[in-house]
N, CA, C and O of each residue as an XYZ file, in Angstrom:
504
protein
N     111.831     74.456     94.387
C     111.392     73.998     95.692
C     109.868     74.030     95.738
O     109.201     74.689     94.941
N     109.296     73.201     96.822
C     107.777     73.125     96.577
C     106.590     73.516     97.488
O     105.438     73.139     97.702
N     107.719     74.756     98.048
C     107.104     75.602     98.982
C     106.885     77.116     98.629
O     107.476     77.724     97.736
N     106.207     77.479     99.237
C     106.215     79.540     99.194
C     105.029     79.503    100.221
O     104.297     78.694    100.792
N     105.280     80.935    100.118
C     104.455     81.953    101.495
C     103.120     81.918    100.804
O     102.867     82.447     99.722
N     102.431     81.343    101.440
C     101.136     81.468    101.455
C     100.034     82.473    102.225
O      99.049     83.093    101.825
N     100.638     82.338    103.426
C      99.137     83.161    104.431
C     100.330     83.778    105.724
O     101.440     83.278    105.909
N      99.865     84.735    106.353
C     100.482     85.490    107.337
C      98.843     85.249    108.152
O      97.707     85.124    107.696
N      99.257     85.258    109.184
C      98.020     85.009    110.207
C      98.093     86.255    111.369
O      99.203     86.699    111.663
N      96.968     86.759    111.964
C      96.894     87.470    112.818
C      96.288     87.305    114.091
O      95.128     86.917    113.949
N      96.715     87.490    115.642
C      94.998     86.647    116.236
C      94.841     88.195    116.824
O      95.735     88.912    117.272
N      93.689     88.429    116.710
C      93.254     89.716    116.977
C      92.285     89.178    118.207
O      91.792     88.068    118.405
N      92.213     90.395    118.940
C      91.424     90.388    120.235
C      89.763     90.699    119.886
O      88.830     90.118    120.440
N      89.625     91.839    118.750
C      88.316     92.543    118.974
C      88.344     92.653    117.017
O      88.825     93.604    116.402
N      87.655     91.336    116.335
C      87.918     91.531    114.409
C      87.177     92.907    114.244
O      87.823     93.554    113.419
N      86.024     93.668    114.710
C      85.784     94.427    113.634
C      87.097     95.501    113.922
O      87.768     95.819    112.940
N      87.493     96.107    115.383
C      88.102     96.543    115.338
C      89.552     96.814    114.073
O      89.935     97.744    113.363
N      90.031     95.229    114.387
C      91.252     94.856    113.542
C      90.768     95.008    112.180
O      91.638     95.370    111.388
N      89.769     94.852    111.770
C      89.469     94.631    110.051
C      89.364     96.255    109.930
O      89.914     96.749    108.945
N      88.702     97.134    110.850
C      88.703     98.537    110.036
C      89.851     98.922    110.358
O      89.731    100.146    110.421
N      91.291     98.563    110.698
C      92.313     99.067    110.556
C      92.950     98.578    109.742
O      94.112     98.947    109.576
N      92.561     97.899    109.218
C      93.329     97.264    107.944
C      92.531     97.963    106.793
O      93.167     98.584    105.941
N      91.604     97.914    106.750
C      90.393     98.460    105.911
C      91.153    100.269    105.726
O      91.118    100.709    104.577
N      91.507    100.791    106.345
C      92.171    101.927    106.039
C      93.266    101.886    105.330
O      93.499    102.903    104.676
N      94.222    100.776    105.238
C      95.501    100.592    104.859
C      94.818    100.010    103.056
O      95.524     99.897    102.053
N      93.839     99.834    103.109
C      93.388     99.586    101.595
C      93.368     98.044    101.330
O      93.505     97.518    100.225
N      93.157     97.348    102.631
C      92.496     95.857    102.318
C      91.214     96.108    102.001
O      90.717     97.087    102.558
N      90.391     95.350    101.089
C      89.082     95.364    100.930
C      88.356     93.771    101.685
O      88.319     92.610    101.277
N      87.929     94.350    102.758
C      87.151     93.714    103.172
C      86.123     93.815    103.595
O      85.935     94.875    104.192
N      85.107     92.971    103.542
C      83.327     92.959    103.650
C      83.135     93.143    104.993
O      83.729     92.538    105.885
N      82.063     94.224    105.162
C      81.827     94.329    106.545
C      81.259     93.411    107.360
O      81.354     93.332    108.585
N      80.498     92.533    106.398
C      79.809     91.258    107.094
C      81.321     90.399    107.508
O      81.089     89.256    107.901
N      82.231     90.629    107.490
C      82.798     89.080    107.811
C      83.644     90.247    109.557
O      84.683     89.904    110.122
N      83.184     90.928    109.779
C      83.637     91.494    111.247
C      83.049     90.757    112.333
O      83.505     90.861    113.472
N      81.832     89.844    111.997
C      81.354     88.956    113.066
C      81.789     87.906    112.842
O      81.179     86.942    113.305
N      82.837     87.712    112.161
C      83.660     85.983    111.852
C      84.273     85.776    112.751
O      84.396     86.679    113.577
N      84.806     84.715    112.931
C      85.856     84.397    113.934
C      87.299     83.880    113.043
O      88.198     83.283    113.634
N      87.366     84.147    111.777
C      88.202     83.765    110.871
C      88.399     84.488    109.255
O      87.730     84.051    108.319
N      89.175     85.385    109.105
C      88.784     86.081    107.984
C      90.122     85.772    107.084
O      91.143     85.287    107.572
N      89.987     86.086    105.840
C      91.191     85.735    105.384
C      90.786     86.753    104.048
O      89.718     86.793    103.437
N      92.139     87.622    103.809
C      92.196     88.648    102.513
C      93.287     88.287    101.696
O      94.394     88.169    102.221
N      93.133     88.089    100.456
C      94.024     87.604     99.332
C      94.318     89.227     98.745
O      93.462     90.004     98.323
N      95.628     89.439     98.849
C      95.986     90.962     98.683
C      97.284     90.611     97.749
O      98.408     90.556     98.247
N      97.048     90.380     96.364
C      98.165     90.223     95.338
C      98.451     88.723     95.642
O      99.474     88.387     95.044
N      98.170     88.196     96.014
C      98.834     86.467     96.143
C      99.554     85.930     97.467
O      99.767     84.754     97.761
N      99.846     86.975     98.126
C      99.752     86.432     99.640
C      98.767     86.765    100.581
O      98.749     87.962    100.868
N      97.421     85.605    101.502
C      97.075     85.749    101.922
C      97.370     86.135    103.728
O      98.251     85.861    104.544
N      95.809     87.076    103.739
C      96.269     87.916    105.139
C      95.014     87.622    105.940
O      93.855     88.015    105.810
N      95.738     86.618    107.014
C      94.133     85.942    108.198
C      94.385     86.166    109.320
O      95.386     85.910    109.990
N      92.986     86.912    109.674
C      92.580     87.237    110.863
C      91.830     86.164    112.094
O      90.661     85.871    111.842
N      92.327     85.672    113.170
C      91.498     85.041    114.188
C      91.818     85.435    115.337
O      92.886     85.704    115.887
N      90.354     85.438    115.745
C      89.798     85.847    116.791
C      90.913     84.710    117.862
O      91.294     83.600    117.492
N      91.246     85.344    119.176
C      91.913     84.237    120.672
C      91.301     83.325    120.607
O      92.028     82.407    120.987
N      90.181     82.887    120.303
C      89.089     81.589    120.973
C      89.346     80.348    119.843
O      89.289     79.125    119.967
N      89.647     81.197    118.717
C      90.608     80.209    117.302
C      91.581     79.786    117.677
O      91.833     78.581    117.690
N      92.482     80.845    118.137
C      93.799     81.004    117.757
C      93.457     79.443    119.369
O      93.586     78.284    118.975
N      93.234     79.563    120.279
C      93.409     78.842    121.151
C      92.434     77.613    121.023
O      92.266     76.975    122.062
N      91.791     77.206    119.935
C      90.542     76.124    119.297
C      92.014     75.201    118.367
O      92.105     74.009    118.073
N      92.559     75.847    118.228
C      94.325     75.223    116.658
C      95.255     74.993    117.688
O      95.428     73.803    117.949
N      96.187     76.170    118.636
C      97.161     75.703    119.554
C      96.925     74.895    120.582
O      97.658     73.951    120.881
N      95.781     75.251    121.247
C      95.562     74.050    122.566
C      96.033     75.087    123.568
O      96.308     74.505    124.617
N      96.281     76.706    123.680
C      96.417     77.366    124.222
C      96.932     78.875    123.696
O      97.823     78.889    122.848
N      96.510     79.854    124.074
C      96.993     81.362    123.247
C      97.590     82.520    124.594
O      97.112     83.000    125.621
N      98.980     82.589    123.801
C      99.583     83.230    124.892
C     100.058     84.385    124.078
O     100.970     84.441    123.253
N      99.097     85.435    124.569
C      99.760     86.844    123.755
C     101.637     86.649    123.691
O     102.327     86.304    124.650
N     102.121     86.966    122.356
C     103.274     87.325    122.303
C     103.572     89.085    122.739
O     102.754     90.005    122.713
N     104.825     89.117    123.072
C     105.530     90.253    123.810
C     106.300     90.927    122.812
O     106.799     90.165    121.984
N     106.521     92.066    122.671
C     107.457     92.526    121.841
C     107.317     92.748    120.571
O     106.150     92.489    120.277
N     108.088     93.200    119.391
C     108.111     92.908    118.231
C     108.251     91.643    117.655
O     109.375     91.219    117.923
N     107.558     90.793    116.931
C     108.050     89.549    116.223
C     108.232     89.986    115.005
O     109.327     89.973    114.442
N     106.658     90.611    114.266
C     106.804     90.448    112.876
C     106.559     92.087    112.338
O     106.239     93.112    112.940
N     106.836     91.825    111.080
C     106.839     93.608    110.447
C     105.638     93.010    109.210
O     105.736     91.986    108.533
N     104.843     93.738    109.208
C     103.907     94.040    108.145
C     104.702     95.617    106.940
O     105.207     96.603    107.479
N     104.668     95.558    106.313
C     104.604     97.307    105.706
C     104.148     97.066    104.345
O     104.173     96.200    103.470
N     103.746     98.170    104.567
C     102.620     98.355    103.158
C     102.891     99.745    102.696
O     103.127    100.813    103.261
N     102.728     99.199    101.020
C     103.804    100.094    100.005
C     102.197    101.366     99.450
O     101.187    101.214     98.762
N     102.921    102.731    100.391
C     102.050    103.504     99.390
C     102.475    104.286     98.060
O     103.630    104.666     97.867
N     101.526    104.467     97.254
C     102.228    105.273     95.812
C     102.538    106.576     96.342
O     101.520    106.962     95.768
N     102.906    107.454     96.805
C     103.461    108.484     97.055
C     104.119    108.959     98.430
O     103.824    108.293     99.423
N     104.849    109.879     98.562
C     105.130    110.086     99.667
C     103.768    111.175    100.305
O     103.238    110.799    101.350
N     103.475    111.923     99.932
C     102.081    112.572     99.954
C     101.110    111.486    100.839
O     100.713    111.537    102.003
N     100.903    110.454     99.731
C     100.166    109.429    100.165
C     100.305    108.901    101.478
O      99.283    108.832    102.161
N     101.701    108.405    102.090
C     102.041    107.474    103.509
C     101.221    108.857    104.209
O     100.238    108.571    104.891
N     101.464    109.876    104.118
C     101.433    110.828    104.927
C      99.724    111.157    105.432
O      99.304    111.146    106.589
N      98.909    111.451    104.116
C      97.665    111.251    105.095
C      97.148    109.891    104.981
O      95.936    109.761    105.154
N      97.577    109.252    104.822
C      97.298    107.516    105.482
C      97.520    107.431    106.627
O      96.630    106.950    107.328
N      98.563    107.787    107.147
C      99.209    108.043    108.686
C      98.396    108.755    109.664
O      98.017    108.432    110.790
N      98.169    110.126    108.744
C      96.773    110.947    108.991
C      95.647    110.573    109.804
O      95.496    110.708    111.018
N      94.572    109.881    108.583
C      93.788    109.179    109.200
C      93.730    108.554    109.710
O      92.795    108.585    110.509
N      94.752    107.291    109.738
C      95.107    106.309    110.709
C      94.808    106.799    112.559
O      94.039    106.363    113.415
N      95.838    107.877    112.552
C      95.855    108.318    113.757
C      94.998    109.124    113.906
O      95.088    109.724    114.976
N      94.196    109.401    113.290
C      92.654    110.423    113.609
C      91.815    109.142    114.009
O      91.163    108.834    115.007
N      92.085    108.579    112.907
C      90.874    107.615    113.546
C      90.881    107.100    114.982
O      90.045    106.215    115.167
N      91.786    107.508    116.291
C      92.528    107.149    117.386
C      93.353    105.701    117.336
O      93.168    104.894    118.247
N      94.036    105.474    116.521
C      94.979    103.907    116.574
C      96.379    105.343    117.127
O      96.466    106.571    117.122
N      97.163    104.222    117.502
C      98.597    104.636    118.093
C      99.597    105.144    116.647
O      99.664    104.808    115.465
N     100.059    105.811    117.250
C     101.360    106.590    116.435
C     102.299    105.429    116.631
O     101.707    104.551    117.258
N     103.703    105.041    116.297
C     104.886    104.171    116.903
C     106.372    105.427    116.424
O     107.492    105.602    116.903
N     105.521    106.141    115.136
C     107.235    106.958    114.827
C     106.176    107.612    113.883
O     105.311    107.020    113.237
N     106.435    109.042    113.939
C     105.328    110.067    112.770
C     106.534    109.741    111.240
O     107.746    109.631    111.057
N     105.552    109.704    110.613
C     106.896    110.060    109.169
C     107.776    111.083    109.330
O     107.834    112.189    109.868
N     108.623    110.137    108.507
C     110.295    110.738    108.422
C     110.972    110.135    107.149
O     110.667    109.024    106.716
N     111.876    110.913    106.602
C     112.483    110.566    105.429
C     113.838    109.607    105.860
O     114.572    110.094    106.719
N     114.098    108.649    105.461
C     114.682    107.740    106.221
C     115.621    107.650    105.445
O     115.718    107.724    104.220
N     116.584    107.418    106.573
C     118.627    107.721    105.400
C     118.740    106.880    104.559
O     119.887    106.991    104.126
N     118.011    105.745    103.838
C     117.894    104.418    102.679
C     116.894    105.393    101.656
O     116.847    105.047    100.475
N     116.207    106.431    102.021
C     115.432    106.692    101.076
C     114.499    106.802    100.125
O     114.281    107.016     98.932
N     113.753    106.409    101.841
C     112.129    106.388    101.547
C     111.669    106.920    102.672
O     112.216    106.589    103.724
N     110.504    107.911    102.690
C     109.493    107.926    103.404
C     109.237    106.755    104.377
O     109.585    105.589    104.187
N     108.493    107.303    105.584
C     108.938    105.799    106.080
C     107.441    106.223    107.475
O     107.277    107.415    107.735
N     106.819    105.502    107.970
C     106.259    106.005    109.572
C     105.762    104.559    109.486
O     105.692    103.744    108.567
N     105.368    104.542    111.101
C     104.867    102.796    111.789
C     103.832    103.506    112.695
O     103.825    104.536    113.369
N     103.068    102.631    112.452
C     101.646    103.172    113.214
C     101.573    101.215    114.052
O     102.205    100.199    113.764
N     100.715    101.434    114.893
C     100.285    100.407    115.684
C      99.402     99.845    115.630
O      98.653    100.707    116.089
N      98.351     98.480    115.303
C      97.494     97.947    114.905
C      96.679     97.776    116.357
O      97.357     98.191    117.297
N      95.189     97.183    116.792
C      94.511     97.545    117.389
C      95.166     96.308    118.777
O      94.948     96.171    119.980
N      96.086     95.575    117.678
C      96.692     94.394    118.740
C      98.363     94.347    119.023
O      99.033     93.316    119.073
N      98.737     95.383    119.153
C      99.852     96.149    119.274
C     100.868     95.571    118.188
O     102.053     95.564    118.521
N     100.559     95.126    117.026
C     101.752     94.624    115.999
C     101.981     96.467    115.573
O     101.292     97.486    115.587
N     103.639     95.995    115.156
C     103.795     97.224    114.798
C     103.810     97.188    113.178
O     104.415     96.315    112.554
N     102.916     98.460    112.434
C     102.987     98.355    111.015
C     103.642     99.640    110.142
O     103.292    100.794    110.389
N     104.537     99.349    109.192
C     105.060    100.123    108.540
C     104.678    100.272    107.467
O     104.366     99.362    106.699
N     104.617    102.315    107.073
C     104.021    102.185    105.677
C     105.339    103.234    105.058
O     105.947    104.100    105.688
N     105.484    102.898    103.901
C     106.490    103.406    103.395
C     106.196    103.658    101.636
O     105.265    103.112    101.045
N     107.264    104.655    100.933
C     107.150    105.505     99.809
C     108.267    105.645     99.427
O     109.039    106.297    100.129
N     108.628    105.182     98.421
C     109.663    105.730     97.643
C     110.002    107.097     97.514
O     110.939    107.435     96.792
């Protein structure tokens, strides 16, 4: 077939905010691009883009925060040790808790923290 996943998009309210919370989760991104209105991180072959409402509503012709859960992000750490002070800092750094780690009956490590635009993100450990 002559399709695949290319890009996951985000519209964030406030980028530097959103980029240093990703920036903890171990995206590498340049601090200069926090005054973009469009960022985009190639993380293993699927890209991950950030736009600002004034984009997101410059492409739709209108931006209407979504409600609820839509989508799941989770991001794979090497240890269970690891999710744990990732989670850590995460929530030191003041972002939202959603569920503290817990060993989860499938059998992994498991906690969801909250991004600065209320998506919920899961990080998980074998």
């Amino acid at each position: 077939m002559g399709i695949k996943l290319d890009m996951i998009g985000i519209v964030v309210e406030d980028m530097t905010r959103a980029l240093d919370f990703y920036r903890m989760l171990g995206l590498s991104i340049p601090e200069s691009s926090n005054e973009e209105a469009h960022v985009e991180v190639d993380d293993g072959g699927v890209r991950l883009a950030f736009d600002t409402v004034e984009v997101a509503e410059s492409v739709y012709g209108e931006w209407n925060p979504a409600t609820g859960h839509r989508v799941e992000l989770a991001f794979l750490c090497d240890s269970r040790n690891e999710l744990d002070a990732c989670y850590e800092a995460i929530v030191g750094h003041g972002y939202a808790s959603h569920r503290e780690p817990w060993d989860a009956f499938w059998g992994q490590r498991y906690a969801i923290v909250i991004d600065p635009d209320g998506n919920l993100i899961s990080l998980f450990a074998a």
